[in-house]
C-alpha positions as CSV (number, residue, x, y, z in Angstrom):
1,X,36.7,56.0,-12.0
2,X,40.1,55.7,-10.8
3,X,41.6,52.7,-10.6
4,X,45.1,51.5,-9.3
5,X,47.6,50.4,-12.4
6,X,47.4,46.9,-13.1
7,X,50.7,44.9,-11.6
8,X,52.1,43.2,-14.5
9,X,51.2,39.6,-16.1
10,X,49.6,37.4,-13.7
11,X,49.3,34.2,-15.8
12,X,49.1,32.8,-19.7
13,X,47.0,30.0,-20.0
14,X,47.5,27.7,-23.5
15,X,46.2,24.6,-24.8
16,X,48.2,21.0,-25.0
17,X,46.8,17.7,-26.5
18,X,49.0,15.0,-24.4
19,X,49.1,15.9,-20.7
20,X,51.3,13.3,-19.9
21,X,54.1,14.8,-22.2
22,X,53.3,18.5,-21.2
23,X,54.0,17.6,-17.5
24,X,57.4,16.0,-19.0
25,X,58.5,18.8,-20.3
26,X,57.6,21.8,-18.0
27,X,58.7,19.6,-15.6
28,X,61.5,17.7,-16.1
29,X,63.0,20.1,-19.3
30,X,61.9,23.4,-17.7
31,X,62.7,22.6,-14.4
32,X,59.5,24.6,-13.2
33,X,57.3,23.1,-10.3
34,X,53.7,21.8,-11.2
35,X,51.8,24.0,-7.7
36,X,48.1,22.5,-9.3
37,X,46.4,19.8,-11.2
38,X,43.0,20.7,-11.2
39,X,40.0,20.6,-13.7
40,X,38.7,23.7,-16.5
41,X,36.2,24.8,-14.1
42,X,34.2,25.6,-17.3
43,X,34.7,22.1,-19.0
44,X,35.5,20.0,-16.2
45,X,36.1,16.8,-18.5
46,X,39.4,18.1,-18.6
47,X,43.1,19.4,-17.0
48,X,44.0,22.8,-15.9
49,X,47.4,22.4,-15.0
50,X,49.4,25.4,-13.3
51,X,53.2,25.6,-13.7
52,X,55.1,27.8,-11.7
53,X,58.0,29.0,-9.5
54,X,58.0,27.1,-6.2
55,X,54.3,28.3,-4.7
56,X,52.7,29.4,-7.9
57,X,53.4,33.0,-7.4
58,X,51.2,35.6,-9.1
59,X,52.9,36.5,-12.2
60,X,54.8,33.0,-12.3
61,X,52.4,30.9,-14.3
62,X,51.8,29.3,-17.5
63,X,49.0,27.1,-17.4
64,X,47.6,24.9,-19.8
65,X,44.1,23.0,-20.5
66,X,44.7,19.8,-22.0
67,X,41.9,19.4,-24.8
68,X,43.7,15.7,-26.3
69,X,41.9,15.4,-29.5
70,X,43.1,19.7,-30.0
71,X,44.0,19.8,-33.6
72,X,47.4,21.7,-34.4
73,X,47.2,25.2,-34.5
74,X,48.2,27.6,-37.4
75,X,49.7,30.7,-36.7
76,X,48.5,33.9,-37.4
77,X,46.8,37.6,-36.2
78,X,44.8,38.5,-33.4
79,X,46.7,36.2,-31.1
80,X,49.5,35.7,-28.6
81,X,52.1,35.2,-30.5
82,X,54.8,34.2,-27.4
83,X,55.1,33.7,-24.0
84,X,58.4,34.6,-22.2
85,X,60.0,33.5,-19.1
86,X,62.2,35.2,-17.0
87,X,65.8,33.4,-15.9
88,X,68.3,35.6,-14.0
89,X,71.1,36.4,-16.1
90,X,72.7,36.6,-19.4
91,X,75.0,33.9,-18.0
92,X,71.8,31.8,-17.5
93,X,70.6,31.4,-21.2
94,X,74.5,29.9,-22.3
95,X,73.2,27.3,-19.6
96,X,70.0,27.0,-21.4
97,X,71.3,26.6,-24.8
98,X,73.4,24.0,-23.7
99,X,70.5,22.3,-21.9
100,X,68.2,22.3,-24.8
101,X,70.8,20.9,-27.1
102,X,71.0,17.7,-24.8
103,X,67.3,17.6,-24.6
104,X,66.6,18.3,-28.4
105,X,64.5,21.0,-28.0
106,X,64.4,23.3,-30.9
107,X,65.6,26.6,-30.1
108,X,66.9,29.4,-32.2
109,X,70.2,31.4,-31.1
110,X,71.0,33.8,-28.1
111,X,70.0,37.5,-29.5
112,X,69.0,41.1,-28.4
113,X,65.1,41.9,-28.3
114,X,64.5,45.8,-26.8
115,X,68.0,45.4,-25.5
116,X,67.7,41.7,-23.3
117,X,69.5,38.7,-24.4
118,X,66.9,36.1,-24.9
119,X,66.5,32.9,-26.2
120,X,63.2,31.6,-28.2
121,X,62.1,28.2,-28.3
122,X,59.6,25.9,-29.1
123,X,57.8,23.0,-26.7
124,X,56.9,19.3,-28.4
125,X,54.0,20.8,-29.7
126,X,55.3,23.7,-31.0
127,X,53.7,26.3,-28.4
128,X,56.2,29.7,-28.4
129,X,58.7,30.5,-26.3
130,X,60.7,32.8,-25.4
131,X,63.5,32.9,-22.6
132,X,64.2,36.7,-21.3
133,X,67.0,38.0,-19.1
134,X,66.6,39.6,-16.0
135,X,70.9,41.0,-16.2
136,X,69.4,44.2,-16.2
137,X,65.8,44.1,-14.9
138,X,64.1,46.9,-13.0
139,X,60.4,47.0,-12.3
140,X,58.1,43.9,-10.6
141,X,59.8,41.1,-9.2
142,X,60.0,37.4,-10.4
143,X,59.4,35.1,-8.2
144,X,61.8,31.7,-7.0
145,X,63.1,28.8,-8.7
146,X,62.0,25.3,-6.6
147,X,64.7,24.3,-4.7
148,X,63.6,20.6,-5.9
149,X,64.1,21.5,-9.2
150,X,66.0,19.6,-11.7
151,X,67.0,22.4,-12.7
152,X,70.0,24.3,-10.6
153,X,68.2,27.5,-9.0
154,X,71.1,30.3,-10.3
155,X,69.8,29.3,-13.9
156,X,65.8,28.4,-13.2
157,X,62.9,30.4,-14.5
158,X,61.5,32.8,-11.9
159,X,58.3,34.2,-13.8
160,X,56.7,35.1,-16.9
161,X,58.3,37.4,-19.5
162,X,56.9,40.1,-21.5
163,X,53.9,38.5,-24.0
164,X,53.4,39.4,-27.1
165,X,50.5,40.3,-29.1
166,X,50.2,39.8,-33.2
167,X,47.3,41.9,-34.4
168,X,45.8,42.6,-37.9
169,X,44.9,46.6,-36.6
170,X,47.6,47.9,-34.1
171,X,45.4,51.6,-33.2
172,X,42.0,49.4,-31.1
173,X,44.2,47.1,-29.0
174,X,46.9,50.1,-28.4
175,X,43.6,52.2,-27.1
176,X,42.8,49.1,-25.0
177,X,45.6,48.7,-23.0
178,X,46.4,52.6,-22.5
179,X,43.1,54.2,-22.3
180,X,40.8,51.4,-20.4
181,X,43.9,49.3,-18.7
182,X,45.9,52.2,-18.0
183,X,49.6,50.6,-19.8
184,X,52.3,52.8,-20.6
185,X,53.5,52.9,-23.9
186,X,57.5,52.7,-23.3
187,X,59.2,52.0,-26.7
188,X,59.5,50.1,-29.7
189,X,62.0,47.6,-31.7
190,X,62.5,46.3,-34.9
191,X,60.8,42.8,-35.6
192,X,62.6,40.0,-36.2
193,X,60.1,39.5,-39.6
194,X,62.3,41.6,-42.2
195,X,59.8,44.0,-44.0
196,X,57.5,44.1,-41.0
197,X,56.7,46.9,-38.7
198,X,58.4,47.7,-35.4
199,X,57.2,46.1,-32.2
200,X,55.8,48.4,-30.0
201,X,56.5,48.1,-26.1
202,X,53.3,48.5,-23.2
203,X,53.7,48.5,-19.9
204,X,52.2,48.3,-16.6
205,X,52.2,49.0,-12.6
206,X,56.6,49.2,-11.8
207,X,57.4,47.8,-15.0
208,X,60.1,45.6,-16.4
209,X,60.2,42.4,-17.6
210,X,57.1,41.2,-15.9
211,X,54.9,43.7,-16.5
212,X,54.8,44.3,-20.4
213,X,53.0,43.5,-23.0
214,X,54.5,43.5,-26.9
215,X,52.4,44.5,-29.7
216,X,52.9,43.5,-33.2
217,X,50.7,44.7,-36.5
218,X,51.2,42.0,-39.5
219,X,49.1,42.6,-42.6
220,X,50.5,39.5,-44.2
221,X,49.1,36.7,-42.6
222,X,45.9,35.6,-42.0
223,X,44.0,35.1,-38.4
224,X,45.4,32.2,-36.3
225,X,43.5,28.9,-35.8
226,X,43.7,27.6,-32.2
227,X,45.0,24.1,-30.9
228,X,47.2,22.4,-29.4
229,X,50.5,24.3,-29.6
230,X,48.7,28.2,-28.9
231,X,48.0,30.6,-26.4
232,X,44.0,31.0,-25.1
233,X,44.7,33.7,-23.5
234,X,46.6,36.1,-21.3
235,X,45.9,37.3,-17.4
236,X,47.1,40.8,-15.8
237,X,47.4,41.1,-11.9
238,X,44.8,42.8,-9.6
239,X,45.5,43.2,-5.8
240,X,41.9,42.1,-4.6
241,X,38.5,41.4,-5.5
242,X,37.5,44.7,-3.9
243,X,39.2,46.3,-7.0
244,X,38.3,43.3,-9.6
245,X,34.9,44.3,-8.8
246,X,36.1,48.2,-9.6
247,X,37.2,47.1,-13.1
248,X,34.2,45.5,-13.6
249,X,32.1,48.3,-12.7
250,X,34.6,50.5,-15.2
251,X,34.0,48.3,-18.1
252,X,30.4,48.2,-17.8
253,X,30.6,51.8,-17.6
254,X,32.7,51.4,-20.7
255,X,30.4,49.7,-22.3
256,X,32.5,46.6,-23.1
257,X,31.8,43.2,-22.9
258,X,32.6,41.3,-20.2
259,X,32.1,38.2,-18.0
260,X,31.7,40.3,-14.2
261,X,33.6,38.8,-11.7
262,X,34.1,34.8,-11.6
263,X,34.9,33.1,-8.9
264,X,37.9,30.5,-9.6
265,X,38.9,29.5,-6.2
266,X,42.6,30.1,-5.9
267,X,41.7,33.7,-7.5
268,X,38.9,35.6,-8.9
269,X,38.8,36.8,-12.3
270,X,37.3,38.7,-15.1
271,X,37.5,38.3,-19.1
272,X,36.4,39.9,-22.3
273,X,37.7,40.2,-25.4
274,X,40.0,43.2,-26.8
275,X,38.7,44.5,-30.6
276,X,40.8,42.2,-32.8
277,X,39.2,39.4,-30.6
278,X,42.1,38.2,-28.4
279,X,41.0,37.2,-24.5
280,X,42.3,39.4,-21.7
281,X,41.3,38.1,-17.9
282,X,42.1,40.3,-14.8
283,X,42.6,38.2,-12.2
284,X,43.5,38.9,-8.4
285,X,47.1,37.8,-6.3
286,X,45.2,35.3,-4.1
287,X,44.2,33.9,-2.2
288,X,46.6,31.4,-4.0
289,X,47.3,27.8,-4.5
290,X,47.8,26.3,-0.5
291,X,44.3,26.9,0.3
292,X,43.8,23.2,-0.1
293,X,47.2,21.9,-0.4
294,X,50.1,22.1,1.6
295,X,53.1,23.6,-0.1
296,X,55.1,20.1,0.4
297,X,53.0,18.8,-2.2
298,X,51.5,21.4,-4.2
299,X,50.5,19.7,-7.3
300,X,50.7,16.1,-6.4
301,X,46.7,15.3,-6.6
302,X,44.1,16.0,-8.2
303,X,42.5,19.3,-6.5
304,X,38.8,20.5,-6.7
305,X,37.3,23.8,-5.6
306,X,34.8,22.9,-3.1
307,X,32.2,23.4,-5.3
308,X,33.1,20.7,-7.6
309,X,34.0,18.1,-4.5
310,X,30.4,16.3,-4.8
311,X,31.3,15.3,-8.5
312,X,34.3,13.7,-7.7
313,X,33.9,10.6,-8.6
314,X,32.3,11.4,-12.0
315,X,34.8,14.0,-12.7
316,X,38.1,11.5,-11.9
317,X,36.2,8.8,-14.3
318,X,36.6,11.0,-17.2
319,X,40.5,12.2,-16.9
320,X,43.4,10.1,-17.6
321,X,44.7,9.4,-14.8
322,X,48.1,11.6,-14.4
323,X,51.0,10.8,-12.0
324,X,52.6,13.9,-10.6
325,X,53.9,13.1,-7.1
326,X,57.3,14.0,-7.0
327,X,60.0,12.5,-8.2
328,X,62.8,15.0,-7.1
């Protein structure tokens, strides 16, 4: 079956235990724009909130479901290991540096990973960051900053970074992503883990900073425990549901796992699970976040798929109630 290559990332979705705090800090620290508050559409006792460039741009988001009584999370294998955003320049991460100094955020130093400057980080609940140049980028394009931002636009995150993957056995998630999702094995670099092996570079569709996926092989540690603080998993960008529906035929055909197509509303998606058990979803570009908000207030209120509408009032009773109208 032949299928077009996948576009690059299309969203990472992770797990927070304090809404209120998470909105804070995307927010207000991050300077990103908040284009949904919405419910888990598979636990809807909860948030699913979307941050973003300024419309929620495919490739653009990290999401999160806030679970609050999430215990912490301990680090390990078979996981996503770190989620990088994209800023425009080298120039951009001195501002950043600077910025996370006056906001004591912990951050390490500015250095060189598969020749980018970057900048890794860590949020209030430890969840892993990384920031990533785009001096030198070539491949899919990031998105834009909000003009609203509190953060100045020349410095502002524009979309996801490469994510990378920590695995206990590097050979059945390397045949994943080349042989069934069609990525590109482009190069490798060494680990910032001395004694460790090198970190091997996938990628997808045009390429570049947007469209890769790192993978790491660590024998020394054991397999990570979710919470608050980790990644649940990681989405890759399909044009349409005609050709969702095409990977979904070619798994089947495949004989692996998987959910079929789900309807989420502002996209459809797929999941299943790659062989050291992390969660890959294929979802599609849109239709996208204004279908039931104007892009003047993306974000603002709480917003329900129209198949959730008639529970409402049950389904409001049971969040926290959550200011986001804009303060900007």
């Amino acid at each position: 079956m032949s299928l077009k290559a996948l576009k690059g990332i299309h969203h990472v979705s992770a797990i927070t235990a304090n809404a209120r705090k998470n909105y804070e800090f995307y927010t207000q620290t991050l300077g990103m724009r908040l284009v949904k508050k919405t419910i888990n559409q598979d636990d809807p006792s909860v948030y699913h909130l979307f941050y973003a460039d300024e419309r929620g741009n495919p490739g653009t988001d990290l999401t999160f479901f806030d679970i609050p009584n999430a215990g912490q999370s301990y680090p390990g294998t078979n996981s996503i290991t770190a989620t990088s955003f994209r800023v425009p320049t080298d120039e951009s991460l001195e501002y950043w540096k600077e910025r996370f100094g006056q906001f004591g955020v912990e951050h390490d130093e500015i250095n060189q990973r598969n020749g980018r400057a970057t900048l890794a980080f860590r949020d209030f609940e430890g969840q892993r960051l990384i920031l990533v140049s785009d001096e030198n980028n070539v491949g899919v394009r990031g998105g834009r900053p909000w003009d609203k931002s509190p953060v100045p636009q020349e410095y502002g995150i524009r979309g996801l970074g490469p994510v990378q993957l920590t695995v206990s056995r590097f050979d059945p998630t390397a045949k994943v992503l080349t042989e069934v999702l069609g990525f590109r094995e482009k190069g490798k670099y060494p680990s910032p883990t001395k004694g460790t092996h090198n970190i091997y570079v996938f990628e997808t569709g045009e390429g570049g900073t947007g469209a890769e996926v790192h993978l790491e092989e660590r024998s020394d540690l054991p397999p990570e425990r979710q919470g608050r603080g980790s990644v649940h998993h990681v989405a890759f960008r399909v044009e349409d549901g005609e050709e969702l529906s095409q990977w979904a035929a070619k798994l089947k055909e495949l004989r692996i796992p998987n959910t079929g197509v789900v309807e989420r509303y502002y996209f459809k998606s797929l999941y299943f699970r790659e062989p050291n058990g992390i969660l890959f979803e294929l979802a599609t570009d849109g239709p996208g976040f204004e279908v039931d908000e104007p892009f003047e207030h993306l974000g603002e209120s709480l917003a329900l798929p129209p198949y959730f509408e008639d529970q409402r009032a049950q389904i409001e009773a049971m969040l926290k109630p959550l200011n986001t109208k804009q303060r900007f």
